[in-house]
PALUMGU-277429 format. One record per residue (C-alpha): x, y, z negated; residue in one letter; chain; residue number from 1. Coordinates in nm, 2 decimals, always signed. Example, Ala and Ser with C-alpha at 12.3 -4.5 7.8 and 13.67 -1.06 7.14 Angstrom:
# residues 2
- xx|yy|zz|residu|chaine|num
- +1.23|-0.45|-0.78|a|A|1 .
- +1.37|-0.11|-0.71|s|A|2 .
//
This chain:
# residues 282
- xx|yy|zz|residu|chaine|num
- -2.94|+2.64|+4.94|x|A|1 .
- -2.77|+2.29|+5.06|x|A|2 .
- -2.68|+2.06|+4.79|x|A|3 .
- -2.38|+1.86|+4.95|x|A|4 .
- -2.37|+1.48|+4.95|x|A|5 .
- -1.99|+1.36|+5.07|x|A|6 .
- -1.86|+0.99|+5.09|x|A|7 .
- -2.21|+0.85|+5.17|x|A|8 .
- -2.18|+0.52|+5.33|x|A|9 .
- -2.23|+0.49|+5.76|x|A|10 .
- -2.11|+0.25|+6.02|x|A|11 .
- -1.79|+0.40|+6.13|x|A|12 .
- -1.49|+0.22|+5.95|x|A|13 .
- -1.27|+0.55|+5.98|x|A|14 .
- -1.28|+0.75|+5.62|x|A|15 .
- -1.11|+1.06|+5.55|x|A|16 .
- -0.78|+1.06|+5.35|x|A|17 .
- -0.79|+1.31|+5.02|x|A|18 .
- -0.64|+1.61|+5.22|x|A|19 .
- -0.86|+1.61|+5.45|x|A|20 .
- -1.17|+1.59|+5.22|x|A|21 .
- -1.01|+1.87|+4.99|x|A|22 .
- -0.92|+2.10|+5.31|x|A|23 .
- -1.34|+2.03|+5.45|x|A|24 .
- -1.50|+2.03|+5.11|x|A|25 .
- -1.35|+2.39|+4.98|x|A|26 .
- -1.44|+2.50|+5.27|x|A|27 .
- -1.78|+2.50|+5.14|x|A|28 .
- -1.93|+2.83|+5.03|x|A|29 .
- -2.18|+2.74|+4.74|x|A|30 .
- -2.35|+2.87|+4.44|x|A|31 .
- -2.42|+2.74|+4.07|x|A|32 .
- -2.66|+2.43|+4.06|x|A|33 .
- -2.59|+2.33|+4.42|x|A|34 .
- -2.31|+2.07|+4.30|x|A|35 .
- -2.09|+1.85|+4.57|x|A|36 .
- -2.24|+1.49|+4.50|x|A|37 .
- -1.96|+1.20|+4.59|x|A|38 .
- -2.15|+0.88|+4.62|x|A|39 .
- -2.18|+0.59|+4.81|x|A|40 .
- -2.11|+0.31|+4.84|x|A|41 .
- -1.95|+0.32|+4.59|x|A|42 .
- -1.67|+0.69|+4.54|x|A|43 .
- -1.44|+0.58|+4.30|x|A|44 .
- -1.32|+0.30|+4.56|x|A|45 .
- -1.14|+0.57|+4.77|x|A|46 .
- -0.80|+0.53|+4.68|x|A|47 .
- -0.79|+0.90|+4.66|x|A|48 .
- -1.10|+0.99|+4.42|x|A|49 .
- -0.90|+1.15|+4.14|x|A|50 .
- -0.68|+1.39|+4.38|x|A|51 .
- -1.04|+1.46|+4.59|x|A|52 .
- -1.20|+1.57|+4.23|x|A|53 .
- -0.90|+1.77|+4.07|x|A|54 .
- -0.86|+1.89|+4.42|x|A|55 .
- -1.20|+2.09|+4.50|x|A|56 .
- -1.20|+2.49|+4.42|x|A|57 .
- -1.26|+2.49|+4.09|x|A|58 .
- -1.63|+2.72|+4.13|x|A|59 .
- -1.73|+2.40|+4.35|x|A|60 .
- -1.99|+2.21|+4.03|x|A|61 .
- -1.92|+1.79|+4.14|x|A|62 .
- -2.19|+1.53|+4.04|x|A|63 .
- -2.07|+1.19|+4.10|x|A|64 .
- -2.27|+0.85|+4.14|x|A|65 .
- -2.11|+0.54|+4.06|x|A|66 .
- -2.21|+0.14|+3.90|x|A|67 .
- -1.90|+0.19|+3.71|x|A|68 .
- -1.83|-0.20|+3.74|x|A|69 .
- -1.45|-0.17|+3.77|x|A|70 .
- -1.24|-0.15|+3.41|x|A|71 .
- -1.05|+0.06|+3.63|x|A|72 .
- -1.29|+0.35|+3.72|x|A|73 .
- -1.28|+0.43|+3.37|x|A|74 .
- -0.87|+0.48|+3.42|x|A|75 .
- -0.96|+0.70|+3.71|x|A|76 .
- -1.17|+0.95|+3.55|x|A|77 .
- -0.96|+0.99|+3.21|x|A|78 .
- -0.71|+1.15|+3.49|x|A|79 .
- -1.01|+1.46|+3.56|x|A|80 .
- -1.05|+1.71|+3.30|x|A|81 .
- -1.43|+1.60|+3.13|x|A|82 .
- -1.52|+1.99|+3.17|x|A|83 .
- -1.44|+1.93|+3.54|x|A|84 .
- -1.78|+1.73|+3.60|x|A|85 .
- -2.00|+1.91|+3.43|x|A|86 .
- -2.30|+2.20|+3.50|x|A|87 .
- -2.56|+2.33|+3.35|x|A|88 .
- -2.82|+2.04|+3.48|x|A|89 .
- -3.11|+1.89|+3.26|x|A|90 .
- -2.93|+1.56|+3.40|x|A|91 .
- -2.57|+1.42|+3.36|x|A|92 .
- -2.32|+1.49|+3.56|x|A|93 .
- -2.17|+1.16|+3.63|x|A|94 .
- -2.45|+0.88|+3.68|x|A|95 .
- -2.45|+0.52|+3.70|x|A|96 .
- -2.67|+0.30|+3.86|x|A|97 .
- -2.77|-0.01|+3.69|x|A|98 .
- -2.83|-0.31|+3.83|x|A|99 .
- -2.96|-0.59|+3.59|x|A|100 .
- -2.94|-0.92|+3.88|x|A|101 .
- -2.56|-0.81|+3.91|x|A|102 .
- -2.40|-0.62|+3.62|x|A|103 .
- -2.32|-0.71|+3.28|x|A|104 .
- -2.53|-0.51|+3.02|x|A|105 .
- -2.31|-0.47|+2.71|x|A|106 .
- -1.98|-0.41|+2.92|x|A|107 .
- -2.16|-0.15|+3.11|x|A|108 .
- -2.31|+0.05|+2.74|x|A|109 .
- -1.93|-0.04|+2.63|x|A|110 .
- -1.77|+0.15|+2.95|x|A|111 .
- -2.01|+0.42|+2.96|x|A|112 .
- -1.96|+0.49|+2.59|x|A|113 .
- -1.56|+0.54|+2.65|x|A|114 .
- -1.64|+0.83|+2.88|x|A|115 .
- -1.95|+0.97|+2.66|x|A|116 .
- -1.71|+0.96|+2.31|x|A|117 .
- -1.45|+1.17|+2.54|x|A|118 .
- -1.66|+1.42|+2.61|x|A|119 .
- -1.78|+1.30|+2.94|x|A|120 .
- -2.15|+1.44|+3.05|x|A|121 .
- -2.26|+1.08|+3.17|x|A|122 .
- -2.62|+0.91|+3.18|x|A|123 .
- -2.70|+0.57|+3.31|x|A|124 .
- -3.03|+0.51|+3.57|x|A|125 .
- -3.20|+0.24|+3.72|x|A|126 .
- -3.43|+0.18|+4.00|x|A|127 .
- -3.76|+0.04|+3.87|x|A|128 .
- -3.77|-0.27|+4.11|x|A|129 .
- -4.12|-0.48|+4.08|x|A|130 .
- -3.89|-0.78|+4.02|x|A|131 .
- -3.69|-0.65|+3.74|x|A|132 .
- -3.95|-0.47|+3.51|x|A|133 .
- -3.86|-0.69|+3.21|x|A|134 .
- -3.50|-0.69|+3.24|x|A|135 .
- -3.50|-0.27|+3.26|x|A|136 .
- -3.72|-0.22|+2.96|x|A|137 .
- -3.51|-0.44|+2.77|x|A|138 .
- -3.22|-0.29|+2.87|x|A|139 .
- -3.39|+0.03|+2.85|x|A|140 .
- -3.37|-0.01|+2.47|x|A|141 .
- -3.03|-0.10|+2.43|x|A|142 .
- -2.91|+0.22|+2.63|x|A|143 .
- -3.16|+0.44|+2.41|x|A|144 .
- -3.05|+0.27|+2.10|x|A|145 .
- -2.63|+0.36|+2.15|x|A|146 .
- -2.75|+0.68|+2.23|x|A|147 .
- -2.70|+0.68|+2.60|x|A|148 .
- -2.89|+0.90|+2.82|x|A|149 .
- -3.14|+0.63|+3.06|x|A|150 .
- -3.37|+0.74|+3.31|x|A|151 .
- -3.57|+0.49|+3.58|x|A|152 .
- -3.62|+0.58|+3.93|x|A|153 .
- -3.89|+0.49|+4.15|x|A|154 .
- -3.83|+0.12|+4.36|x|A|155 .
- -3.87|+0.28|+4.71|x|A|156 .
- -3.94|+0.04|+5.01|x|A|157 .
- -4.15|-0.20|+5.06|x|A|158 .
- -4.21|-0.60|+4.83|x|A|159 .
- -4.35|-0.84|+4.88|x|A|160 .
- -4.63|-0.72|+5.13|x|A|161 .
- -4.71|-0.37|+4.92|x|A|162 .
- -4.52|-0.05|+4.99|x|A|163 .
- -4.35|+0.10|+4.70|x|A|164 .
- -4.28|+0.50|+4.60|x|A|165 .
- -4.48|+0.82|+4.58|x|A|166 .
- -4.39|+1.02|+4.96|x|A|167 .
- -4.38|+1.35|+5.03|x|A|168 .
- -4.58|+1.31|+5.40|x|A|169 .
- -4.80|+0.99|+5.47|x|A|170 .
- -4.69|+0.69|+5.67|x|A|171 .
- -4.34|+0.87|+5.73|x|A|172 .
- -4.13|+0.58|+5.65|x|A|173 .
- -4.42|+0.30|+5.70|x|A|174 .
- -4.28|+0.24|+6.07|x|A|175 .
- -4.60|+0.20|+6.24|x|A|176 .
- -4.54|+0.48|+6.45|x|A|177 .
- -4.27|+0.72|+6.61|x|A|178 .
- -4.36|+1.06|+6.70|x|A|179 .
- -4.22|+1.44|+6.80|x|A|180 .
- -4.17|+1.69|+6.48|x|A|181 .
- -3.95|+1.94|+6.33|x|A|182 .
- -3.74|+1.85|+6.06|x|A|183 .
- -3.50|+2.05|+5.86|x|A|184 .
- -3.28|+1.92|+5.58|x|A|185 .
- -3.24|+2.07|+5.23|x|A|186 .
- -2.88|+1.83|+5.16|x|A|187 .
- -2.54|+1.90|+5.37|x|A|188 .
- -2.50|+1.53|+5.45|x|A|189 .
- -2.16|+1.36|+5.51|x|A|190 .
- -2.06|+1.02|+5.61|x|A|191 .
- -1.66|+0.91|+5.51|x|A|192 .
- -1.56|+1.00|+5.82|x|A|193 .
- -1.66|+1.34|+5.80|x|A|194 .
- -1.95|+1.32|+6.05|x|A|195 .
- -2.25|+1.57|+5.95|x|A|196 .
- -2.59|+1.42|+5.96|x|A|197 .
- -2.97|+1.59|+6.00|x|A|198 .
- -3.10|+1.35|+5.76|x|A|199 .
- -3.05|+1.00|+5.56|x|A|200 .
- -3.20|+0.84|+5.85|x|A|201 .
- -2.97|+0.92|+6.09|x|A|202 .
- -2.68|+0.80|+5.86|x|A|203 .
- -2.79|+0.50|+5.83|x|A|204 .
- -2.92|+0.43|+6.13|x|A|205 .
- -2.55|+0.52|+6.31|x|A|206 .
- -2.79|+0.79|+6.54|x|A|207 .
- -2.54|+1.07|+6.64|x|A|208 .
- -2.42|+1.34|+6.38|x|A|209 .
- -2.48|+1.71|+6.41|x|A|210 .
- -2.12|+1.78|+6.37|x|A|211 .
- -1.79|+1.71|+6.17|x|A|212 .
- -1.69|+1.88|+5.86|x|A|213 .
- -1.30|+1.86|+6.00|x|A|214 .
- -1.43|+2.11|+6.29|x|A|215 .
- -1.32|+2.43|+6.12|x|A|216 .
- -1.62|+2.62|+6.33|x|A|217 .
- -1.87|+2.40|+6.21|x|A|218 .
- -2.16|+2.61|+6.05|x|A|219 .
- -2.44|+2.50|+5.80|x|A|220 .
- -2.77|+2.62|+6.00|x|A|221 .
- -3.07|+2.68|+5.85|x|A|222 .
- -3.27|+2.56|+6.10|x|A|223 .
- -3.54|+2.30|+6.20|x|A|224 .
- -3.39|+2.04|+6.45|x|A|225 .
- -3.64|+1.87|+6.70|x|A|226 .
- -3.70|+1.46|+6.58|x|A|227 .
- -3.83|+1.20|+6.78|x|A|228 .
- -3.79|+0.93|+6.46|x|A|229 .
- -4.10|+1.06|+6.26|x|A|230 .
- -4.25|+0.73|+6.11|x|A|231 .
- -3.93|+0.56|+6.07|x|A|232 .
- -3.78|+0.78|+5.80|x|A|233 .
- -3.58|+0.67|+5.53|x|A|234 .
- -3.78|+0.67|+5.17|x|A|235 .
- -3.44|+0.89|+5.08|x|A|236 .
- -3.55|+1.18|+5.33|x|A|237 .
- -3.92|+1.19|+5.22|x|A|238 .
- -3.95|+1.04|+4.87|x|A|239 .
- -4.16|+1.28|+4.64|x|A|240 .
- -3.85|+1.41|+4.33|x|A|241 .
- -3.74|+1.66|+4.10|x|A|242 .
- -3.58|+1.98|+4.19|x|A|243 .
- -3.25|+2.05|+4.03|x|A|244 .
- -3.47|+2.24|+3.78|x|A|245 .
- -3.62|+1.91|+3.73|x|A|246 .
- -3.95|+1.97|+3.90|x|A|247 .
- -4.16|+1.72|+4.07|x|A|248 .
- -4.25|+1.83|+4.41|x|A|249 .
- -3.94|+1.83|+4.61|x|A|250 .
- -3.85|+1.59|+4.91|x|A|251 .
- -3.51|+1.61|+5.11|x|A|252 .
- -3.63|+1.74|+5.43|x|A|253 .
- -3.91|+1.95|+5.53|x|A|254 .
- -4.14|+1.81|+5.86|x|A|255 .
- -4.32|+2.02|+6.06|x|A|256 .
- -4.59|+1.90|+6.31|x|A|257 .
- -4.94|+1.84|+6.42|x|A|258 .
- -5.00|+1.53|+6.30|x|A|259 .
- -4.74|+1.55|+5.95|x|A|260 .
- -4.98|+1.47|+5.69|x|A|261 .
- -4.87|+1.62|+5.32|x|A|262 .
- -4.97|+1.49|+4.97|x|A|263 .
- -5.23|+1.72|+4.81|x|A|264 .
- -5.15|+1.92|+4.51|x|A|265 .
- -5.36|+1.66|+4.35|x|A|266 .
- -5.19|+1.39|+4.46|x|A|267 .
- -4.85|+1.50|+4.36|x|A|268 .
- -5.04|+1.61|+4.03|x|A|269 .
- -5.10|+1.18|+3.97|x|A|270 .
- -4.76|+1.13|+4.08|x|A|271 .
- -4.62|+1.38|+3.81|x|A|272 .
- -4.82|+1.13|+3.53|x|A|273 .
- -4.71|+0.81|+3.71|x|A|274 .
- -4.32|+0.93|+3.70|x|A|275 .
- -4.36|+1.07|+3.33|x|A|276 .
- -4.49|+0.73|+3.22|x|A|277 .
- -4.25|+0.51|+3.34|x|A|278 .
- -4.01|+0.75|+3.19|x|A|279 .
- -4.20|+0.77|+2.86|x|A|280 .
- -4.00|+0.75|+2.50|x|A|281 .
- -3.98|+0.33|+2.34|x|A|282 .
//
């Protein structure tokens, strides 16, 4: 039941070379709707992202995450196969991140729209940050109107003195206190080096991995793992999102303690109508 996230971004400046990410990644025993996601960071920088992609068995489903702001990513994928990233997901496969304060708005809808006229299941989405809410609408429009797929995601974090994002357990990420729980993961997560993670957190943090994709023992468990970060979680880990069926209600990792305090089913019922109306038709 682990979706796998490869190429994230950690503090170790090793990164696997192509044949080593092909070797650990079809290694992986999966099943439809439980793609490989290759993000970042940025992927398509890995001077080996085409022969990584071509490379994977071909019953592994690949979802990749990219800004797209190089003329020559759009080189790069024309040399995979469209039909190669592409499931059976309300979503697109391939989605970029916009980014209004850094990226240009008519080269992006121009370079997204190469891939989408070749066939290319590609969708463009944009985190909903307090201090951009007029650029995103507006550019919101444009995306709908050329008849690309947009979607908004929730600013997570916190701006200007107020804490942003709808989490799955209260306070988890607020950093006002650390305690004991259990915590198990729902994602396979792996830094460039190969390194295996127990959450986002521990990425990013540069706490110690779980184990190495390159180790040809290494065994996905299961299992919850003991965690004495509990109030310093990254929004990533506990943030309230869709299943891959699209349904609200998910978060990355499941805690277990004495003092984990869940959302209600009627507050995840307000988030559902908050989420829907920021994602509402123009």
């Amino acid at each position: 039941n682990y979706e796998s996230k490869a190429l994230k971004r950690n503090n170790h400046d090793k990164m696997l070379d192509g044949r080593q990410w092909i070797a650990s990644l079809n290694r992986i025993i999966s099943r439809s709707g439980l793609p490989v996601t290759l993000q970042g960071g940025e992927p398509l920088i890995h001077p080996d992202f085409v022969e990584i992609v071509n490379g994977v068995r071909s019953d592994i489903e690949i979802d990749i995450l990219t800004n797209l702001y190089d003329k020559g990513f759009i080189t790069k994928f024309l040399d995979i196969a469209p039909d190669r990233i592409r499931r059976d997901a309300p979503y697109s496969s391939i989605r970029v991140s916009y980014h209004p304060e850094q990226m240009n708005l008519d080269e992006l809808i121009k370079n997204v729209l190469i891939l989408k006229d070749r066939g290319y299941s590609i969708g463009v989405w944009s985190v909903f940050h307090p201090s951009q809410k007029e650029k995103i609408e507006k550019a919101k429009k444009k995306f709908l109107k050329a008849g690309i797929d947009f979607r908004l995601k929730e600013f997570l974090g916190e701006y200007e003195g107020k804490m942003y994002g709808h989490y799955r357990y209260k306070g988890a990420c607020d950093k006002k206190f650390r305690k004991d729980v259990l915590c198990k993961t729902t994602e396979l997560i792996i830094g460039p080096d190969g390194s295996v993670y127990r959450c986002t957190s521990d990425l990013y943090e540069g706490r110690d991995p779980i184990g190495s994709i390159l180790n040809p023992s290494f065994q996905i468990e299961d299992q919850f793992r003991p965690c004495d970060w509990y109030g310093h979680c990254n929004p990533c880990d506990i943030k309230l999102k869709t299943d891959r069926f699209q349904q609200l209600g998910h978060s990355s990792v499941e805690i277990k303690g004495e003092e984990v305090e869940n959302l209600s089913l009627e507050e995840v019922e307000e988030v559902k109508k908050t989420i829907a109306e920021f994602n509402r038709p123009i």
